[in-house]
C-alpha positions, 0 to 999 in steps of 0.5 A: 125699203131693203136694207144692206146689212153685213155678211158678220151681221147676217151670222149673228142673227142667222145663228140665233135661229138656228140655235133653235132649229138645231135644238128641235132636231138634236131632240128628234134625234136624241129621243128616237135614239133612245126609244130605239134602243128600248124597242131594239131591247124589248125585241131582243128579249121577246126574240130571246124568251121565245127562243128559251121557251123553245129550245127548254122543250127541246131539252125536255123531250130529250131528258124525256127520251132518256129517261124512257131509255133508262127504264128500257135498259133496267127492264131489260136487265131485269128480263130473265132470257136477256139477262141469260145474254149478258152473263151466259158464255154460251146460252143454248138457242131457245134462250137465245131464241127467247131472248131475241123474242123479247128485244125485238119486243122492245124494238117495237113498242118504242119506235123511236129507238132504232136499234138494241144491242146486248154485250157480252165480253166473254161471249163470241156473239153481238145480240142485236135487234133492229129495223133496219141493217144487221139483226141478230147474233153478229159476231165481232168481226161481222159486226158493221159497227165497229164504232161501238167496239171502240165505245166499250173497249173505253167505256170508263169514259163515258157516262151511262145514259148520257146520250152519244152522238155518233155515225155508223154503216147500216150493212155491210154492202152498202155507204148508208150511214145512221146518224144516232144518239147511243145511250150505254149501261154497264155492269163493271164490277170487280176488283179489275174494274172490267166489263162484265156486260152491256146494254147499248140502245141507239136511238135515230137523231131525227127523234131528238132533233126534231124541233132543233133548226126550226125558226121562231115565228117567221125568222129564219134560224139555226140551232144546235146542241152543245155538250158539257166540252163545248163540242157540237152535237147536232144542228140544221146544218153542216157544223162546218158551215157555222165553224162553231168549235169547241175554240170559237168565240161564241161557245166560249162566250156561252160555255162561260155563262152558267144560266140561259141567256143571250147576246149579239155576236158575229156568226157567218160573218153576220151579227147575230142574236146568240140565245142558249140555255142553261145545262140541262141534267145531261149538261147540254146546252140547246143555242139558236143562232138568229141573224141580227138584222132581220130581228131589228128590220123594222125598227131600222126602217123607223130609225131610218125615217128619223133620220130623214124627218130630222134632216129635213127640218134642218134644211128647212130651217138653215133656209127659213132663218137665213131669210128672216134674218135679212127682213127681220133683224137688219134694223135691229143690227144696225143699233145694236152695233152702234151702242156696241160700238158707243159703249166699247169706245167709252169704257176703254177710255175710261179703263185706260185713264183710271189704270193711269190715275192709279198708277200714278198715285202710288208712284207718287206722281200725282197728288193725293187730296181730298177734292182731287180725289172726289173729283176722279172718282166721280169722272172716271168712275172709281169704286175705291174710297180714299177717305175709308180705311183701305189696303193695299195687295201686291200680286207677284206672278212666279217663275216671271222670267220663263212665263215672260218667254212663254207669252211674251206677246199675250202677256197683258191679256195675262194679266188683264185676265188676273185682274178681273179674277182677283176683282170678282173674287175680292168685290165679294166682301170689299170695295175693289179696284186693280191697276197693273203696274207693270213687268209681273205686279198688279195691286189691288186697292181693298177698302176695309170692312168694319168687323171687329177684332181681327175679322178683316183680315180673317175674311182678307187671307181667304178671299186671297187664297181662293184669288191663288186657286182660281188664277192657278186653276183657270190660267195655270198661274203661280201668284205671291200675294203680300198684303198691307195693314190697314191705313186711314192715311191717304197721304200714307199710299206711296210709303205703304206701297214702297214697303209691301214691294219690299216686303214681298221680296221675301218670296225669295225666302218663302216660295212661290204661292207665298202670302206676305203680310208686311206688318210681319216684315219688319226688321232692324236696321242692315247696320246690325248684321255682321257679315262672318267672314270666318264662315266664309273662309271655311266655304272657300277651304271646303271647296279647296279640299274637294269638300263639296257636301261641308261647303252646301252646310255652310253655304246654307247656314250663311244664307239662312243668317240673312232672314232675320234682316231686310231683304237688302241683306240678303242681296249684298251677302249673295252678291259677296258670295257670287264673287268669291265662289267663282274666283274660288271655282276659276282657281280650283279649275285652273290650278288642276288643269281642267277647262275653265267654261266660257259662260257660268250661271254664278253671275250677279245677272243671272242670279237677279233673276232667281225668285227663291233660294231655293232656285239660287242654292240649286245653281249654287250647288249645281257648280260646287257639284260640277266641280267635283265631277270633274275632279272626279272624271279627270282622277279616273283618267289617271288612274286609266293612264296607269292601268293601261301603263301596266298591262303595256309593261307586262306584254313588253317583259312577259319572258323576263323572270323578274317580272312582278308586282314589286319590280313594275311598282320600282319601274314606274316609282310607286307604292305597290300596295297603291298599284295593286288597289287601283288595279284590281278597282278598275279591272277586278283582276290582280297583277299577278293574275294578269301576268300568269294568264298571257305567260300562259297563252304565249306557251300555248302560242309556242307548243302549238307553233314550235317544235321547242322543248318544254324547258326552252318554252319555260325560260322564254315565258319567264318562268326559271323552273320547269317543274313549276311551269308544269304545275301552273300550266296543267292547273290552267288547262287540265293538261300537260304541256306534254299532252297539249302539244300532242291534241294540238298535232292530232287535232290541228283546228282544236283550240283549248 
C-alpha cells in the first residue's frame, strides 16, 4: 500500500540521508586534499633536491675550472720569457719567440681555454696565443677585440678571476663571434694605482655551460647562472625569451634569499618551480626553472579522479535517499507529525494560561490562597512555590523607545527570547518562572535557597549579572535588573511587585545595565523635601546673562538634591524646571529678536521618555547651548554689519582729508577704541591700514590714467602734503610716483 506523504515531509527524511552522504563525500574530498597537498609537496621537494644536487655540481666544475685558471696565470707570472712580456717595453724577438712557445704550451695542455692574452701598457704589441682567430703580436689597433680594450681601460672594476661573461669577433674578415668567460689578473701597484701588466685567459662558454639547461630526469627544464647584481649570465635560451632581469620578480625573489631553495612562481606566463642555489665563492647562483605542471601531472589526474568518484556517490546518493524516504519514513512521518502537532497545541495552551494567572497575581486581579494556589500549579504546571521564600526580578529593557522603533513587529519574540535566557540561567541555582508583563517588563518569580548568611543573594547578583551578559551578547539587549528582598508572604506579592517597580526607577539615576536591590531604595516621606527656589532663581539669572557654563552647575546640583528621596521627587522637580526653563529660553528668544522654533525637545512628553539623567541633562544642556549660538551667531552679524559700514565709509570719503579712525567713530556715534578691536578681530587688518592701501590704489588709478600733476592726485586721494603722499607711495611701491607714471608709459601692460 503506497502512502501519500508531503512534499515538506519528504525533505525531512530525504535531508537525514543526505546528511550522511554528504559527510562520505566531504571526507573523500577533505582527505585526498590533504594527501594531495602532501604528495604535491614531497614532488616538489624530490624535484627541488635533484634540481640542487645538479645545479651544486655545475658550480663545482665552474669553481674547479677557476681555480685551474688561477694557477694557470700565476704559473705564468712565474714563467721567466712571459714575464719578460708583461714588464719589458721592447723584448727582442727570441724572448718573444720564447715566450710565445710557452703560452701556446699552455694553450694546449688545457683545452678548455680557448685563448691567452699577455698585456703590457707600456708595450705596442697584444701577445696572444689561440686555437682559433688572431694569434700572435697584434697591436691595439689590430686587435679583433676591442672588448678586452675597454675591460683593461676599467679594470679597478672587476674582480681578478671572477669570471666575465662577454662576446667578441674571432677575425677580422668574418661575423663569427666567440662566446667566453674572461678570467683577468693584474698587477696594479703604485702609488697611481695604474696598470702595470696583465694576464686575461678566455675560456669557451661551452665548458662552463655544459651541464646548464640539461633536464631532471625526464622533465623539461631551463637554467641559468646569476651574478652577485641579478644579472644573466648564460642559460639554454635566449635571455630575452625568459625576460629574466635584474628587475623581474623571480630574481628579486631569489636574490632576496640568502641559502638554496625553492618556489612556485610565474615564468613565460607558465607557474613554474623556481629552484636555486646559494652564492657560491664566485657569488653566482645557478636557477632551473621547471614548468609546474608537468611536476604535478600525475598527481592532477588522481585529484581529478576524486573528484569524479566523489560526484558519483553523490548522485548516487541524492537518488538513493529520495526513494527510501517515500517507502521508509511515510509511516513514521505521519506520527511524528501528529504528536508535533498534540504536543504544540498543548504547551501554547498551557504557556499562555499560566503567563495570564501570573500576570494576574501581581497586579493583584486574582486571589492568592493556598488551595488556589496548589490547584494552579498543579494544572497548568507551575514550578514556582508560593508557600517557600521567594523573590521577585524586574527585568527593564534600556533605551526601550528606540528599540520599540527598531522592532516593533518582533518585539514578543524579543522578549520571549529574554525569558527563556534568564529562565536557563537562573533555574541553575533556583526554582524559576517568568511572565512578561508587558511594554519593556518581564519578572522573574525565584524561589529562595536556604544558604546561610547573605549566600542567596551572593549567588542572586551573579546569576543576574551573567542573565545581563548573555541577553547583550546574544540579543544585543541592554537589561535593568531590580531585585526584592526576600518574603515568606504570599499575600506580600502585589506590594512587593509595586515597589521593586518603584525602585527601579532609579535606573534614571543609576544608568543603563543597572542592578537595583529595592530594600536599598527606601526613602523618606516627599513631605521632607524642599524644593530651593533660590537655586532656581539663580538658574534663570544665569540663563539671562548668557551664563550657560553656571546655569549646567546649578541645573545639576538641583537634580542631584533629588536622590536622597523617591523617585516622585525627582519627577516633580524636573516637571517644575521644564516649565520654567522653556519660558525662560521663549523669553531670551524673543527679547533678542531671534526665531523662537516651532517644536522643542523641553516638553514633559518628550522628557517622560528619557530613561537617565544622563539623556535628560544632554537635552537640557543641548538647549541652554543653542541659545548661546545663537546669542553668538546674531552678535557676529552685527559685528559684520559694521565692519561692512566702515570699509563702504572709506571708499565713499577715500579723497576727503579728515578722513580717520576718529572721525568714522563720530560719523557712526562709537567708541573708536571699540571700532578699531572689532575691526582688526575680524579682518586682521587695521582701519588706518585699510585707508592708506585704497588711497594708494586710487593714485596708482589716476598716474596710470591722468595726465594730472602729482600734487593735484595728492589732494584728490586726501592727502593735503605732497611731500608726505611721496614717502608713503615710494614706501608702498618701491617707486616714485614720478618714476611709476613713467614705467606705466614705457610699459603700458605692466602692472606694480
Amino acid at each position: 500500500m503506497n502512502l501519500k506523504i508531503s512534499g515538506d515531509n519528504r525533505k525531512l527524511y530525504i535531508k537525514l540521508l543526505l546528511s550522511t552522504i554528504f559527510v562520505t563525500v566531504l571526507t573523500l574530498l577533505v582527505s585526498s586534499t590533504i594527501f594531495f597537498v602532501n604528495y604535491r609537496n614531497i614532488n616538489l621537494n624530490q624535484v627541488y633536491q635533484s634540481d640542487l644536487e645538479n645545479l651544486t655540481q655545475t658550480s663545482r666544475e665552474v669553481i674547479s675550472m677557476t681555480e685551474s685558471a688561477q694557477s694557470l696565470t700565476f704559473q705564468m707570472y712565474r714563467n721567466g720569457n712571459i714575464s719578460k712580456l708583461m714588464f719589458y717595453e721592447n723584448p727582442d724577438i727570441y724572448d718573444t719567440t720564447a715566450a710565445m712557445r710557452e703560452m701556446n704550451n699552455y694553450l694546449n695542455s688545457m683545452p678548455y681555454i680557448e685563448s691567452i692574452y699577455v698585456y703590457n701598457p707600456k708595450a705596442p704589441n697584444v701577445y696572444i696565443a689561440s686555437n682559433k682567430g688572431q694569434n700572435g703580436l697584434m697591436t691595439k689597433a689590430e686587435l679583433v677585440d676591442k672588448d678586452i680594450l675597454n675591460v683593461l681601460d676599467h679594470f679597478q672594476e672587476f674582480k681578478p678571476f671572477v669570471p666575465i661573461p662577454r662576446t667578441y669577433l674571432k677575425n677580422a674578415d668574418s661575423s663569427q663571434k666567440s662566446n667566453v668567460y674572461t678570467y683577468l689578473c693584474y698587477d696594479a701597484i703604485g702609488n697611481n694605482n695604474a696598470l702595470n701588466s696583465a694576464i686575461i685567459v678566455n675560456i669557451t662558454t661551452d665548458w662552463i655551460n655544459k651541464d646548464i639547461g640539461k633536464p631532471s630526469g625526464n622533465e623539461p627544464s631551463s637554467s641559468f647562472i646569476l651574478d652577485n647584481t641579478g644579472r644573466m649570465l648564460t642559460g639554454d635560451q635566449p635571455i630575452n625569451s625568459l625576460a629574466l632581469t635584474s628587475d623581474s620578480p623571480i630574481t628579486k625573489q631569489i636574490m632576496s634569499n640568502k641559502g638554496s631553495g625553492y618556489f612556485v612562481g610565474m615564468a613565460q606566463g607558465k607557474k613554474s618551480l623556481i629552484s636555486f642555489t646559494a652564492p657560491d665563492t664566485l657569488e653566482w647562483r645557478y636557477i632551473r626553472i621547471t614548468p609546474y605542471e608537468n611536476i604535478t601531472k600525475k598527481l592532477n589526474k588522481i585529484r581529478t579522479t576524486t573528484i569524479y568518484i566523489g560526484i558519483s556517490i553523490l548522485v548516487v546518493g541524492l537518488l538513493v535517499s529520495w526513494l527510501l524516504s517515500r517507502k521508509l519514513y511515510a509511516p513514521i512521518n505521519r506520527i511524528v507529525n501528529k504528536m508535533k502537532s498534540l504536543e504544540s497545541e498543548k504547551r501554547n495552551s498551557l504557556f499562555t494560561l499560566k503567563q495570564d494567572l501570573l500576570r494576574k497575581l501581581l497586579q493583584g486581579h486574582e486571589p492568592i490562597t493556598s488551595k488556589i494556589m496548589r490547584d494552579k500549579r498543579s494544572e497548568l504546571g507551575i514550578s514556582f512555590d508560593f508557600q517557600s521564600d521567594y523573590r521577585l526580578v524586574l527585568l527593564r529593557i534600556d533605551h526601550f523607545q528606540p528599540f520599540l522603533q527598531a522592532h516593533q513587529d518582533d518585539l514578543h519574540v524579543y522578549k520571549y527570547a529574554i525569558m527563556n535566557i534568564s529562565s536557563e540561567i537562573a533555574s541553575q541555582a533556583f526554582q524559576v518562572e517568568t511572565v512578561d508583563i508587558g511594554d519593556d517588563s518581564t519578572v522573574l518569580f525565584i524561589n529562595a535557597r536556604n544558604i546561610p548568611g547573605d549566600g542567596d543573594q551572593s549567588m542572586l547578583q551573579t546569576l543576574l549579572k551573567q542573565i545581563q551578559k548573555a541577553v547583550n551578547e546574544l540579543l544585543k539587549i541592554s537589561l535593568s535588573i531590580t531585585y526584592s528582598p526576600l518574603s515568606s508572604q504570599p499575600q506580600s506579592l502585589v506590594p512587593m511587585y509595586r515597589k521593586v517597580v518603584e525602585a527601579s526607577e532609579h535606573r534614571l539615576f543609576l544608568g543603563s545595565g543597572c542592578l537595583i536591590a529595592s530594600q536599598e531604595h527606601q526613602y523618606p516621606e516627599t513631605a521632607d523635601y524642599m524644593f530651593t527656589v533660590e537655586k532656581e532663581k539663580k538658574l534663570i539669572d544665569a540663563l539671562m546673562a548668557g551664563k550657560v557654563e553656571e546655569a549646567k552647575k546649578i541645573y545639576t546640583v538641583i537634580i542631584e538634591e533629588t536622590k536622597p528621596y523617591p523617585i516622585s521627587v525627582f519627577q516633580s522637580t524636573l516637571s517644575r524646571l521644564t516649565i520654567t526653563l522653556s519660558g525662560v529660553m521663549h523669553t531670551i528668544l524673543k527679547n533678542n529678536a531671534l526665531e523662537i522654533p516651532s517644536g522643542s525637545q523641553l516638553s514633559r512628553q518628550a522628557l517622560a521618555k528619557l530613561e537617565t539623567t544622563q539623556e535628560i541633562e544632554a537635552i537640557f544642556f543641548e538647549s541652554f547651548d543653542e541659545i548661546k549660538r545663537k546669542l553668538n551667531d546674531k552678535r557676529s552679524m552685527k559685528q559684520d554689519d559694521l565692519i561692512r559700514k566702515i570699509n563702504d565709509m572709506i571708499e565713499l570719503h577715500c579723497g576727503n582729508p579728515n578722513l580717520c579712525l576718529n572721525w568714522i567713530a563720530d560719523e557712526i556715534d562709537m567708541s573708536p577704541i571699540y571700532i578699531s578691536r572689532v575691526y582688526k578681530q575680524n579682518t586682521m587688518k587695521t582701519v588706518v591700514d585699510v585707508i592708506n592701501a585704497m588711497r594708494m590704489d586710487r593714485a596708482k588709478d589716476l598716474l596710470k590714467q591722468s595726465d594730472l600733476p602729482i600734487s593735484d592726485i595728492a589732494e584728490r586721494i586726501g592727502y593735503t602734503n605732497s611731500s608726505y603722499f611721496y614717502r608713503m607711495f615710494k614706501k608702498n611701491f618701491g617707486v616714485t610716483p614720478t618714476d611709476y607714471r613713467k614705467i606705466g608709459q614705457l610699459e603700458p601692460g605692466k602692472q606694480a
